[in-house]
DRENKE-297265 format. One line per 5 residues: number of its first residue (from 1); their letters; for each residue x, y negated, z of C-alpha. Coordinates in steps of 0.5 Angstrom, whole numbers, plus 2048, in hexadecimal, padded with zeros to 3 digits. Layout:
! residues N
NUM) A) X Y Z; ...
This chain:
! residues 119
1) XXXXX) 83D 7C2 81F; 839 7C8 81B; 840 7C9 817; 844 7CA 81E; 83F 7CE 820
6) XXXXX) 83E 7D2 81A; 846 7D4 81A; 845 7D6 821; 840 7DB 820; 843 7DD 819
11) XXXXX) 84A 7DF 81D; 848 7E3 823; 843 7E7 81D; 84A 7E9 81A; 84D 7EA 821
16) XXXXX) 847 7F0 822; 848 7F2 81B; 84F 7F3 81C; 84F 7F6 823; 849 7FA 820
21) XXXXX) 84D 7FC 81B; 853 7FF 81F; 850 803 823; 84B 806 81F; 850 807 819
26) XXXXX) 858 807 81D; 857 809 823; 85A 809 82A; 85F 80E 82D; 85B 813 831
31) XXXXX) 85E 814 839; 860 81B 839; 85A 81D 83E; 856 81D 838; 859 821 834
36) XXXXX) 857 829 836; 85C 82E 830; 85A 835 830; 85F 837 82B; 867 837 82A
41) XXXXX) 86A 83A 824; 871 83B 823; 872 83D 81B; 879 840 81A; 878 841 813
46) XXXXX) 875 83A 811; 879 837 817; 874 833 819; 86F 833 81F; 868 833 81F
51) XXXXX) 863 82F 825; 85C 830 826; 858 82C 82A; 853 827 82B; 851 820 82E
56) XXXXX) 84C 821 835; 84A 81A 834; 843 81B 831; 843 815 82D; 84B 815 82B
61) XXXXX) 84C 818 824; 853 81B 822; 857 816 81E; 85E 818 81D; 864 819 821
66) XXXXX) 86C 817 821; 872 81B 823; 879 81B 825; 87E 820 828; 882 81D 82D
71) XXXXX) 887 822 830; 885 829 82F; 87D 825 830; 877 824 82C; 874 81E 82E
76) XXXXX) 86D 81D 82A; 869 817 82B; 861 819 828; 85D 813 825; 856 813 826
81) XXXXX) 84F 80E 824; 848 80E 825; 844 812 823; 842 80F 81B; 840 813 814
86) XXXXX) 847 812 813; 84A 816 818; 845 81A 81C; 849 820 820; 84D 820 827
91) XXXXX) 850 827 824; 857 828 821; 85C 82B 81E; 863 828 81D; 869 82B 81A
96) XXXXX) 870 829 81B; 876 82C 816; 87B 82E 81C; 87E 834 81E; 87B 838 824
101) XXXXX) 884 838 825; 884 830 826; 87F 830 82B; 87E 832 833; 878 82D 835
106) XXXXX) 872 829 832; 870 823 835; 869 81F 833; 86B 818 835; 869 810 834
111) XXXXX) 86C 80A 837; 86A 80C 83D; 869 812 83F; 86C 81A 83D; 869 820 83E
116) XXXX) 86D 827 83C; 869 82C 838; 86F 831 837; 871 836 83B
């Protein structure tokens, strides 16, 4: 019975580690309603396009972000964690190699939800 109980405890520790693990050091998707941008580059020498802004949620810090274009579209999808030693800021800056030529709009996006961020 001690055994039994032992390997219970010992799985549901590891549960919470993992658990733990993942939203302190990958992150979630954050809805688009989080997100504030208060800058938006579009750099014709280097092609590329600079994005400025930060996460609103006080305990959320910036992780990373993920794009894809789909039909003249830049649809960005930002990343972000708890707060930890390892990543400590809601504020971002991210850049993208694109031509200013190939985009019309940018999109913040989740599985979910859409909000657009230009023009």
């Amino acid at each position: 019975m001690k055994k039994i109980l032992l390997s219970i405890i010992i799985f549901v520790l590891t549960m919470i580690l993992l658990g733990a693990g993942y939203v302190f050091l990958y992150g979630t998707q954050t809805s688009p309603q989080e997100v504030t941008i208060y800058d938006i580059i579009f750099d014709k020498d280097n092609g590329s396009v600079r994005i400025s802004g930060f996460i609103l949620s006080s305990a959320k810090a910036f992780r990373s972000a993920d794009m894809y274009m789909q039909d003249l579209e830049l649809h960005i999808t930002i990343r972000a964690v708890l707060v930890s030693p390892f990543y400590s800021d809601g504020h971002f800056q991210i850049e993208f190699d694109f031509a200013p030529d190939e985009i019309e709009r940018i999109f913040i996006v989740t599985e979910n939800e859409m909000k657009q961020i230009y023009p």
